[in-house]
Residue, then its C-alpha position, 0 to 999 in steps of 0.5 A: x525428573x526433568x528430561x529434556x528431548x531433543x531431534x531434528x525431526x518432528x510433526x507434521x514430517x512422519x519418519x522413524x525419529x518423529x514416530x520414536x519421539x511423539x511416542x516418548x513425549x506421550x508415554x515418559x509422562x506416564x512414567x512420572x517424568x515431565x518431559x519438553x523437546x527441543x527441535x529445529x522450527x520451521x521459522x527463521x525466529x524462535x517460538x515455545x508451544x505446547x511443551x516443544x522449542x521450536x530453534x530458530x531455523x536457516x535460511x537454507x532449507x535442503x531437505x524437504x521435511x526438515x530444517x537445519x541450522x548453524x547457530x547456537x545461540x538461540x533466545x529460548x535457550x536461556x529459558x530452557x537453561x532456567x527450566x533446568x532439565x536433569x537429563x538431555x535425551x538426543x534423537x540426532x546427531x547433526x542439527x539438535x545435537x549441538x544444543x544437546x550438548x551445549x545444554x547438558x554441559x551448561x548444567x551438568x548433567x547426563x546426555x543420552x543419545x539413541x542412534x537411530x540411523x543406520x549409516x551403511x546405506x549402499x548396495x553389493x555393487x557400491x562397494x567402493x563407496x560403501x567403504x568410503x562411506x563407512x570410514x567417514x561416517x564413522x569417523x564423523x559419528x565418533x566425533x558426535x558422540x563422544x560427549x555422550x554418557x550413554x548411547x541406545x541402539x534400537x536392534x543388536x545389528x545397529x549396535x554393531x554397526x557403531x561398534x565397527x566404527x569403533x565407538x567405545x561409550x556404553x551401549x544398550x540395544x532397546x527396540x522402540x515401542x509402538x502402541x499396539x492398540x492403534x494398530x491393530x484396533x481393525x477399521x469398520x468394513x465400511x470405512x476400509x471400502x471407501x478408502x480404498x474406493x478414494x483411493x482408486x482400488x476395487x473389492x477384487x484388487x490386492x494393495x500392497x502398501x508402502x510406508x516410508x520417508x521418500x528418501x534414496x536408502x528406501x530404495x522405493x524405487x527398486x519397489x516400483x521396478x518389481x512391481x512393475x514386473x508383477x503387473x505383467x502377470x497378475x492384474x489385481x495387484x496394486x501398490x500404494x505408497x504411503x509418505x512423503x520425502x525428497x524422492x517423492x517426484x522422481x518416483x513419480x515420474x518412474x510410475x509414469x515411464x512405466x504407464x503405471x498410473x492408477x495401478x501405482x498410488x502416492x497418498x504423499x505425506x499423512x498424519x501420523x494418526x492416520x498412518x494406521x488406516x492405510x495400513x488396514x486398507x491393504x492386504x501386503x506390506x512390501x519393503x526394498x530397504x536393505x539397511x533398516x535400524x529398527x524397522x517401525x514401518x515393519x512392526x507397525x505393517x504386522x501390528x496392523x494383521x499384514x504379511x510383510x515382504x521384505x529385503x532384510x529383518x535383521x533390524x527386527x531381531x527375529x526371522x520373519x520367515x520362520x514366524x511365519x508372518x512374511x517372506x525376504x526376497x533379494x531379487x525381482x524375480x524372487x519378488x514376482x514369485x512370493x506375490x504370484x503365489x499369495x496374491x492367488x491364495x487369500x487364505x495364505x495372506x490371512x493366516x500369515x497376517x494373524x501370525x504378523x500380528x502376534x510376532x508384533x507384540x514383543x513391541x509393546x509401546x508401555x514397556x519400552x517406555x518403563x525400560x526407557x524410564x529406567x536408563x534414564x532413572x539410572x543415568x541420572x543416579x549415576x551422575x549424581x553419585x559421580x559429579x565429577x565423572x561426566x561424559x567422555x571422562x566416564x569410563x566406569x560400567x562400560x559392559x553394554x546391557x541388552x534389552x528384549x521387548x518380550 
């Protein structure tokens, strides 16, 4: 079949979205399916390359990896339409998605949306704004998604979070799929020394490493304040951040009222082929984000044989203190702790990086690609059986399935 994606974020920008949807792109064919996407270029004209159409962009450009726009009416889309897509597959709710719907009710055909944001972002002490927050996203995303057939969420957490604002379209929890092979094929001693080199960081150093967007719900910075803590006690430590995004300045700026530099390391945006070789250069994994949906960054860290240190799991669906593979913390001073003692016990790290990696296999790339498949396979038998009970008029097969990456 025909499946036309959709998402507002896309190369050379690497985020969660963009990792989910080049991973789509490469595997959906595999599959028997022929696959296009549809994101927001970064042009103000419009232009087809390589299987993507690039939407004429805004002049207004607020974030700084990626591009909106307010205009629908876009000269590729009379090509898409004449491509005649069977399913429209959405990553975003905002930009890319008014194209989503306006194509899947052009042809009338299912549109199926994965959530991949977790919209509860704030911390205990904002609690205020949290609930204010919470009910207007809420009620924004309700509105977004209602003429959706089908949604996906990557973590059981995450599927409650939509069914706390009350969205009632099926929903099928689905955790994304990495490929395991490129994380965990180990880089040559000798290429792992000269990065690390390259990047300032002796044999002696321990590295913790940092992959993220560089934006405000990471909470990078609360990363760098306890860090800041450990480099009192523990010399060897080092920490390397690894992304690119808004915060990216400001935090900076932080190492640097800390007299952090050289000790703290932004390699700023990478490419997504390279993300794995920084991974391998380090020894930890280390996280303050409290509010992950699916935790690629996680799953990529213990493919790639690290511990990881994190401030939740849920995302994950298993507990990485009892696998083995990682510790959580809620405080500095837990932070400092956990580090002190395995920064002085490499056997520690080892052990519990070779556990990291196993726990990662339940996330094999190829099977979420078939279980993907499948839905969409199903969706569209669906809608060929019941033309005329599309979208929000659907309301048969309401019972959410769950799907375990085993």
């Amino acid at each position: 079949m025909k499946i036309l994606i959709t998402t507002d974020f896309y190369l050379p920008y690497t985020t969660g979205v963009t990792t989910v949807v080049v991973n789509e792109m490469a595997t959906l064919p595999l599959q028997g399916h022929e696959v296009r996407l549809l994101t927001i270029g970064d042009r103000q004209k419009s232009y087809y390359q390589d299987g993507v159409y690039h939407m004429q962009a805004s002049r207004l450009k607020p974030f700084g990896d990626s591009y909106m726009t307010f205009s629908y009416k876009d000269p590729l889309l009379e090509e898409i339409l004449a491509w005649k897509p069977d399913l429209v597959h959405s990553n975003n709710e905002f930009f890319s998605m008014g194209y989503a719907k306006r194509i899947a009710k052009a042809l009338h055909i299912p549109l199926l949306h994965t959530c991949h944001t977790d919209f509860t972002r704030y911390d205990a002490e904002q609690r205020i704004r949290h609930t204010l927050w919470d009910t207007a996203m809420a009620l924004i995303i309700k509105q977004r998604v209602k003429h959706c057939d089908l949604l996906i969420s990557p973590s059981s957490a995450h599927k409650a979070m939509l069914e706390r604002y009350r969205i009632l379209k099926p929903i099928e929890v689905l955790p994304s799929g990495i490929d395991l092979q490129r994380f965990g094929l180990r880089i040559d001693d000798e290429l792992r020394s000269r990065m690390r080199s390259d990047l300032l960081f002796k044999k002696e150093h321990i590295v913790l490493v940092s992959v993220c967007r560089l934006a405000p719900e990471k909470r990078v910075n609360r990363t760098i304040d306890a860090f800041f803590l450990l480099s009192l006690l523990e010399d060897s430590a080092r920490l390397l951040i690894v992304g690119g995004g808004p915060k990216l300045e400001s935090l900076q700026q932080q190492v640097k009222d800390f007299g952090l530099e050289g000790r703290v390391v932004f390699t700023g945006s990478v490419p997504c082929e390279s993300v794995h070789r920084y991974y391998q250069a380090s020894d930890l994994f280390v996280s303050s984000s409290i509010r992950e949906s699916q935790g690629l960054g996680f799953v990529e860290a213990m493919a790639s044989g690290l511990p990881v240190l994190l401030c939740e799991d849920g995302s994950l669906g298993f507990s990485i203190e009892d696998s083995g593979c990682g510790f959580l913390y809620q405080d500095e001073k837990r932070f400092v702790s956990i580090l002190t003692t395995l920064i002085n016990n490499p056997s520690r790290i080892k052990e519990m990086g070779e556990r990291a990696k196993e726990a990662s296999e339940r996330f094999n790339l190829q099977q979420w690609a078939f279980l993907l498949s499948s839905i969409c396979s199903r969706l569209q038998t669906e809608s060929a059986l019941n033309p005329g009970n599309q979208s929000n008029d659907r309301r048969h097969n309401q019972q959410s399935r769950q799907h375990a990456i085993q």
